[in-house]
C-alpha positions as CSV (number, residue, x, y, z in Angstrom):
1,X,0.0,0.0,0.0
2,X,1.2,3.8,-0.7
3,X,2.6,5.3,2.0
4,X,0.9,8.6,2.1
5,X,3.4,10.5,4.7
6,X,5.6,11.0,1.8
7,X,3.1,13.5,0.8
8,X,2.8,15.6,3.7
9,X,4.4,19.5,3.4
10,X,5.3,21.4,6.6
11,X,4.2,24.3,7.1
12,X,6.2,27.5,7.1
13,X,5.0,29.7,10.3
14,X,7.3,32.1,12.1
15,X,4.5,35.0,13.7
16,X,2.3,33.4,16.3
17,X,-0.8,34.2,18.1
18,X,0.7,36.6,21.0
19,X,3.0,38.6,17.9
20,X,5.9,37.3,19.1
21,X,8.8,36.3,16.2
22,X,10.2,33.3,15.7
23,X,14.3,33.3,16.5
24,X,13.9,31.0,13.4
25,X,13.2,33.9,11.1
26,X,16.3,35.3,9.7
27,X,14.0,37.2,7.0
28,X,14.1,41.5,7.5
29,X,11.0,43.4,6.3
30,X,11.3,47.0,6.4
31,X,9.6,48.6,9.3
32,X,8.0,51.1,6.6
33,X,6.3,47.9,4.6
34,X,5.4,46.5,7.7
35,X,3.2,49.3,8.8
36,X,2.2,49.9,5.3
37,X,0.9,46.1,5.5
38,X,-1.3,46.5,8.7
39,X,-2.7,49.7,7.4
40,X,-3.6,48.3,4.2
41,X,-5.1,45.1,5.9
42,X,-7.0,47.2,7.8
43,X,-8.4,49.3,5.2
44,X,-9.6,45.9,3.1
45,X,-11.1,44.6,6.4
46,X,-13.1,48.0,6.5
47,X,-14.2,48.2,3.2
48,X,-15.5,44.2,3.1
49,X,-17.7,45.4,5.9
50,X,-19.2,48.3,4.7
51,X,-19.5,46.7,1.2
52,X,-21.4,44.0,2.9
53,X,-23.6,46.0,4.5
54,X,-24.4,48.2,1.5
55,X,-25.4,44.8,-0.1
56,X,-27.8,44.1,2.6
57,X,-29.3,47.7,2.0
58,X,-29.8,47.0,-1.2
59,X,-27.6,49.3,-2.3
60,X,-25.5,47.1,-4.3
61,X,-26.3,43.5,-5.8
62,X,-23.4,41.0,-4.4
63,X,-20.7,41.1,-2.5
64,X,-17.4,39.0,-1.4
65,X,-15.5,39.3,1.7
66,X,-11.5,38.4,2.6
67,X,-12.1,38.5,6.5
68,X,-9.2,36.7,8.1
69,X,-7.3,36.2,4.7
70,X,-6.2,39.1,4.3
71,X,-2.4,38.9,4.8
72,X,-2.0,36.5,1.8
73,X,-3.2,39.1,-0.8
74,X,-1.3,42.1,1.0
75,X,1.9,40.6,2.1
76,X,2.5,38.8,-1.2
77,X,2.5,42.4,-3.3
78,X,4.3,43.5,-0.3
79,X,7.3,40.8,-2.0
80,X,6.4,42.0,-5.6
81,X,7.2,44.8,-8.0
82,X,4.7,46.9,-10.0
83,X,6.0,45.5,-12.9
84,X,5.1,42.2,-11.5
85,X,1.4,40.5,-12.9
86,X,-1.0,39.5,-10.5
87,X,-4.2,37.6,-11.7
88,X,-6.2,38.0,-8.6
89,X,-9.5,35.8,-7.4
90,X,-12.3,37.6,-5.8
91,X,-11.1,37.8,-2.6
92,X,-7.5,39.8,-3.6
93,X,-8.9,43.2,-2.9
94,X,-5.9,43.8,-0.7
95,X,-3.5,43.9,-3.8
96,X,-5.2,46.4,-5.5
97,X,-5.3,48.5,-2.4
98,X,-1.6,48.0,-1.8
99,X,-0.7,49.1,-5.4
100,X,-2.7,52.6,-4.7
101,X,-6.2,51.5,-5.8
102,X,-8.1,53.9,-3.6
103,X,-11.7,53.5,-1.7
104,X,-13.2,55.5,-4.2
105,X,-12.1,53.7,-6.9
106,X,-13.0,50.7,-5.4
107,X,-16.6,51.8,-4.5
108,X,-17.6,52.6,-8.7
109,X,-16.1,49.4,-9.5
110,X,-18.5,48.0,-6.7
111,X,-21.8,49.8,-7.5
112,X,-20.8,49.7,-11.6
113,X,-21.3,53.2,-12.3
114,X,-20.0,55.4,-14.9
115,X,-16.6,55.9,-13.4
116,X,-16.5,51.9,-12.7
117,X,-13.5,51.0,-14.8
118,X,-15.5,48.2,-16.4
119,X,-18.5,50.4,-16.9
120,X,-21.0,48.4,-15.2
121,X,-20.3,45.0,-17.2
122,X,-18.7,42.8,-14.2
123,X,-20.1,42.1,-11.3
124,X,-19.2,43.3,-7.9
125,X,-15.8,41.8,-6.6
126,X,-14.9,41.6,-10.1
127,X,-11.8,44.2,-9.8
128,X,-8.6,44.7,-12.1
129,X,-6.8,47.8,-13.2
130,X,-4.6,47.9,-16.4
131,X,-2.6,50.8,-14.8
132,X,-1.0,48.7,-11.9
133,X,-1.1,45.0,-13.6
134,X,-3.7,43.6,-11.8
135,X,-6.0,41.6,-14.7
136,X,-9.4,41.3,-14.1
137,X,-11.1,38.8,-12.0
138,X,-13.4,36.3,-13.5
139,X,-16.5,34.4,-11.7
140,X,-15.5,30.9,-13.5
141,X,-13.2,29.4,-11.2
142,X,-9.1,28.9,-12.3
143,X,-9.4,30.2,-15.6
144,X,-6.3,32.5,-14.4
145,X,-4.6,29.8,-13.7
146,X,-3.2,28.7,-17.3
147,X,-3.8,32.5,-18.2
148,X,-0.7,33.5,-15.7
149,X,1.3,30.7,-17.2
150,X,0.9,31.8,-20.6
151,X,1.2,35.7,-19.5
152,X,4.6,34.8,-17.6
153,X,6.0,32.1,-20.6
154,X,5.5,35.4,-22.7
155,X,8.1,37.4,-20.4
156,X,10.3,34.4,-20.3
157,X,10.2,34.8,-24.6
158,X,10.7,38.4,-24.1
159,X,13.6,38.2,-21.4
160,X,11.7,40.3,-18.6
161,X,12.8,40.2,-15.4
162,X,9.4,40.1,-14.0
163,X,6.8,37.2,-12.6
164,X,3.1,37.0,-12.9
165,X,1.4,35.2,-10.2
166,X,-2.1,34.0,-9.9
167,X,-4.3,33.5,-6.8
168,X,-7.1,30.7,-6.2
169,X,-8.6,28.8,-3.6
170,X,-8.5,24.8,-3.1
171,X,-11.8,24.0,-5.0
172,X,-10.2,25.5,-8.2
173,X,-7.9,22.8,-8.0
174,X,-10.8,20.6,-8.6
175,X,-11.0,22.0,-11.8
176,X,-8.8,21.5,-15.6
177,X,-7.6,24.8,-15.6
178,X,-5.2,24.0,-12.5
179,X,-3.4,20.7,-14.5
180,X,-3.7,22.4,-17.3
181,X,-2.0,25.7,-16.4
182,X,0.4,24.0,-13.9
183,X,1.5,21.7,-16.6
184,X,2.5,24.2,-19.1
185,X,4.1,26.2,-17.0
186,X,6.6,23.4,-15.6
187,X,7.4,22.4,-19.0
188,X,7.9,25.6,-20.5
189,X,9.8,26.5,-17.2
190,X,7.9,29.9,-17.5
191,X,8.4,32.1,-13.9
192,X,4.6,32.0,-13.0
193,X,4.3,31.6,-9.1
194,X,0.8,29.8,-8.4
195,X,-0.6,31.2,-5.1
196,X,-3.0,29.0,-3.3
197,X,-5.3,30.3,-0.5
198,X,-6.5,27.4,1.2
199,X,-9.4,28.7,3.3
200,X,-10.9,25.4,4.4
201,X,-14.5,25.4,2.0
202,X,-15.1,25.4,-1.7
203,X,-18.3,27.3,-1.1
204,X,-20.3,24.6,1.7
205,X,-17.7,21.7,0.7
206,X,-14.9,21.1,3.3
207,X,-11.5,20.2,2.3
208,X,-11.4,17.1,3.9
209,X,-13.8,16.5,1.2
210,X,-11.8,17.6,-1.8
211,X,-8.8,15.5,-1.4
212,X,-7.6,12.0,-0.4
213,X,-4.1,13.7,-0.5
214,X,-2.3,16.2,2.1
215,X,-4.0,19.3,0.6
216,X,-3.2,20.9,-3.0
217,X,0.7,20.7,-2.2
218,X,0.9,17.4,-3.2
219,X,0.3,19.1,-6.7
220,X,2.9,20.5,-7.6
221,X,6.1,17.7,-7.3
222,X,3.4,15.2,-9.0
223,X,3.8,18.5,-12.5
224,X,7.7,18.3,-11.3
225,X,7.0,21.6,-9.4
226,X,8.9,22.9,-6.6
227,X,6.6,23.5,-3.5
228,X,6.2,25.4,0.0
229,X,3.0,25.6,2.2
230,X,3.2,28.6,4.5
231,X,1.0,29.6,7.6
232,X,-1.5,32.5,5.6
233,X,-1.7,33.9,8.6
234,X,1.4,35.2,9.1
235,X,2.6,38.2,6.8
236,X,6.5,37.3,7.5
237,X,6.0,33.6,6.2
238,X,4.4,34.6,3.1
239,X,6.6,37.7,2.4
240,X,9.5,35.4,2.7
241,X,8.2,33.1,0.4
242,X,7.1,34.5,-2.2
243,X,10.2,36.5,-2.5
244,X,12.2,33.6,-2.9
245,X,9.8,32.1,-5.6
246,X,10.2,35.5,-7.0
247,X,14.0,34.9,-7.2
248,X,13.7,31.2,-8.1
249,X,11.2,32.2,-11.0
250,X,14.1,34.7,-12.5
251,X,16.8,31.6,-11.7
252,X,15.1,29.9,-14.5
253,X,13.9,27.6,-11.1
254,X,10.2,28.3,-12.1
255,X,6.9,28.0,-11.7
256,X,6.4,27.4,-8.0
257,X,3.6,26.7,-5.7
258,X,2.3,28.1,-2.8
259,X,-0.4,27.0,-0.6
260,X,-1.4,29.3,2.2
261,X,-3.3,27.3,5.3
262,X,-5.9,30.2,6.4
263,X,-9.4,30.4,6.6
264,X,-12.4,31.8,5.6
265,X,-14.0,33.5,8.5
266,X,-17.0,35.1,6.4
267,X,-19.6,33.4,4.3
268,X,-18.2,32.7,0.7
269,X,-20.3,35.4,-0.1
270,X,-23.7,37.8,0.4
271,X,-25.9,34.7,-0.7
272,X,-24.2,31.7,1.6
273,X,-24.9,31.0,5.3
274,X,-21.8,29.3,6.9
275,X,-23.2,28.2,9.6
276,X,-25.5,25.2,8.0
277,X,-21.9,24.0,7.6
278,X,-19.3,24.6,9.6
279,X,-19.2,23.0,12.7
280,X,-19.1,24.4,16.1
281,X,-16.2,26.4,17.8
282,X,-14.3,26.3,14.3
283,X,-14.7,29.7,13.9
284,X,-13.5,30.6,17.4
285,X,-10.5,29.1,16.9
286,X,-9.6,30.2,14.2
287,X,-10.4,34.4,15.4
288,X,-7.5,33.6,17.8
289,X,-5.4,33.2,14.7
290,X,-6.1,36.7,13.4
291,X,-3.7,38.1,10.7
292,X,-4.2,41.5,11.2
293,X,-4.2,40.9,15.1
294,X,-0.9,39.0,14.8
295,X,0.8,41.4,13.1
296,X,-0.4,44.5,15.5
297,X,0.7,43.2,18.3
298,X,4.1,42.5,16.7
299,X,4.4,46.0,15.7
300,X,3.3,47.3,18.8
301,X,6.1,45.2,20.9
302,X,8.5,47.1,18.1
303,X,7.1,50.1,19.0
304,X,6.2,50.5,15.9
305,X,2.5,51.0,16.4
306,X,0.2,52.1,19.1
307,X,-3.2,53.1,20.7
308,X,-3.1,56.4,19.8
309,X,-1.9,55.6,16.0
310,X,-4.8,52.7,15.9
311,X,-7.2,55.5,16.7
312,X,-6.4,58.1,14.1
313,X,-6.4,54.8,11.4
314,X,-9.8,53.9,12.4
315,X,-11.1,57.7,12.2
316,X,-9.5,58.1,8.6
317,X,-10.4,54.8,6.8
318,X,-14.1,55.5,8.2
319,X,-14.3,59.4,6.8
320,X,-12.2,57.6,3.7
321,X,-14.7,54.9,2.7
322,X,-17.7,56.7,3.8
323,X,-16.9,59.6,1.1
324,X,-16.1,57.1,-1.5
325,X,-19.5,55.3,-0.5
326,X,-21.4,58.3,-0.9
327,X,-19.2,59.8,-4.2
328,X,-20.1,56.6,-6.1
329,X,-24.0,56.7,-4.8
330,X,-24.3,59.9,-6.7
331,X,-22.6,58.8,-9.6
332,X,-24.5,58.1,-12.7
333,X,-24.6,54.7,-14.3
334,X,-22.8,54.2,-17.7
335,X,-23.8,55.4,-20.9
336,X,-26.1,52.7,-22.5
337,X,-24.4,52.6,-25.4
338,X,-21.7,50.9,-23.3
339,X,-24.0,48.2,-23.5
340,X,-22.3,47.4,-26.9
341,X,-18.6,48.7,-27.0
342,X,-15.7,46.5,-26.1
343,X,-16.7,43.5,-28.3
344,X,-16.5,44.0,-31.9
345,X,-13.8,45.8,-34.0
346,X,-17.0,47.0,-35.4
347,X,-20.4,46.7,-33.9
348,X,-23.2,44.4,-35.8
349,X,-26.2,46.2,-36.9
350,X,-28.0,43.8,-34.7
351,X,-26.9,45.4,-31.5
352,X,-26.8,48.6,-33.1
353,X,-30.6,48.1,-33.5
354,X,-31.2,46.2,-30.5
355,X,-29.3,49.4,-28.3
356,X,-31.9,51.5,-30.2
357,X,-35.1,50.0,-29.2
358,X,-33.7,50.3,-25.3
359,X,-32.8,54.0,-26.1
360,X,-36.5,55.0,-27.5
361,X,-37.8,52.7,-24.7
């Protein structure tokens, strides 16, 4: 019989529950990037709350939250460059918030107005910006997956010395797009790091239910991948590692795989109820295992952070979301003719007539 203790991965934790730093960690993050990092954690934490609340208003249709995951999306483009790709799920925001996204441009993207970036045509959660390489996210799951690999076999062809990384959850890995992607990147040796955020559910379905293996980081050696599995939790653990995947990737080393243990501490989204599923005192547990927490009270044993500083965040992300809120509430929705645009080199007569009919109506 198999022995499947071959297929086990440690995993990579150096932050624990009391902030206290592993005398293992030899890795330095600048104090600056630090504090950047809890701020920007705490400003995607704000803004999933009062996005979910506008949803239950009625205000806007849908809405996803990252509560208690945040550190994977924020200290991972805390290790990257601008220059770098990112192929984001829904639950990225952090990224985009990191790479000077701001509330406000967040908000139209969320209530699809006119200044929406997509004009209206993705659904909430659905974020991306040109501008500062973040491509756009897509409701099918892993479809980014063999998009990354081909975006960073592309830079490989055209001798960049940049990576593109894409983030999913375990249920992608369920799906074709995963072997797909992971196998042309391995063989192509493109620098694509593939950034799994293991949160526990694919929707209602648990992981023990998805696998007969040790997780998705069993994956990557069976595609001949190089592999780490890192506490998501802890913003040093992933920092570290996905700056050395980074380096490995430009090494000619690539692709490489991470999966982040973490959890989902909100519903999947606005139309799920977690608790027909989970069972009881999991969530407890894992609030004690706080990212953002974590990393405050590291910061504040470094004097790097206190009381009076956590205050004055609070009162500006509040004035700052609540004035994007209310900008993109008074912001007219897109053109109609928008309805159209962005599809054809040239515009069939059908919709041409079709986009009339709505007009006179």
């Amino acid at each position: 019989m198999f022995d499947m203790d071959v297929l086990k991965f440690p995993t990579l934790s150096y932050l624990n529950e009391k902030g206290t730093l592993s005398a293992k960690c030899h890795h330095v993050i600048d104090n600056d990037v630090l504090v950047k990092g809890y701020q920007t954690m705490c400003r995607t934490r704000m803004i999933d709350e009062k996005v979910i609340t506008l949803q239950r208003q009625g205000a806007i249709t849908f809405a996803l939250s990252s509560l208690g995951e945040e550190a994977c999306a924020v200290a991972t483009a805390a290790a990257l460059k601008l220059a770098d790709w990112i192929y984001p799920q829904y639950r990225e925001s952090g990224v985009m918030f990191w790479r000077g996204f701001r509330a406000e441009d967040y908000m139209h993207q969320m209530f699809g107005d006119a200044k929406d970036l997509a004009l209206g045509r993705q659904m909430p959660n659905h974020f991306g910006c040109r501008d500062i390489n973040v491509v756009t996210v897509s409701s099918p799951i892993g479809t980014k997956i063999p998009h990354a690999a081909g975006c960073a076999y592309a830079m490989k062809v055209l001798k960049e010395k940049t990576v593109a990384l894409c983030f999913f959850g375990e249920g992608a890995s369920s799906e074709g797009d995963f072997h797909v992607g992971l196998r042309f990147a391995a063989v192509r040796k493109a620098p694509v790091i593939f950034f799994c955020r293991n949160n526990g559910y694919a929707i209602s379905t648990p992981e023990r239910r998805q696998f007969v293996t040790d997780g998705v980081a069993p994956e990557g050696p069976g595609h001949g991948i190089r592999t780490f599995r890192v506490d998501g939790n802890d913003f040093f653990a992933i920092h570290e590692t996905v700056l050395k995947a980074k380096e490995l990737c430009l090494k000619g080393e690539g692709p490489i795989l991470i999966e982040a243990m973490t959890y989902r501490r909100g519903a999947h989204s606005t139309s799920d109820d977690p608790s027909r599923y989970r069972p009881k005192g999991e969530l407890e547990k894992w609030e004690k295992k706080d990212p953002i927490l974590r990393l405050r009270l590291y910061l504040e044993k470094q004097k790097l952070w206190s009381d009076k500083q956590e205050k004055k965040l609070q009162v500006q992300l509040k004035e700052e979301i609540d004035a994007a809120i209310e900008i993109a509430r008074n912001t007219p929705r897109p053109p109609k003719r928008s309805l159209i645009e962005d599809v054809y080199r040239e515009v069939p007569a059908a919709l041409i007539e079709q986009l009339n009919e709505v007009e006179d109506g």
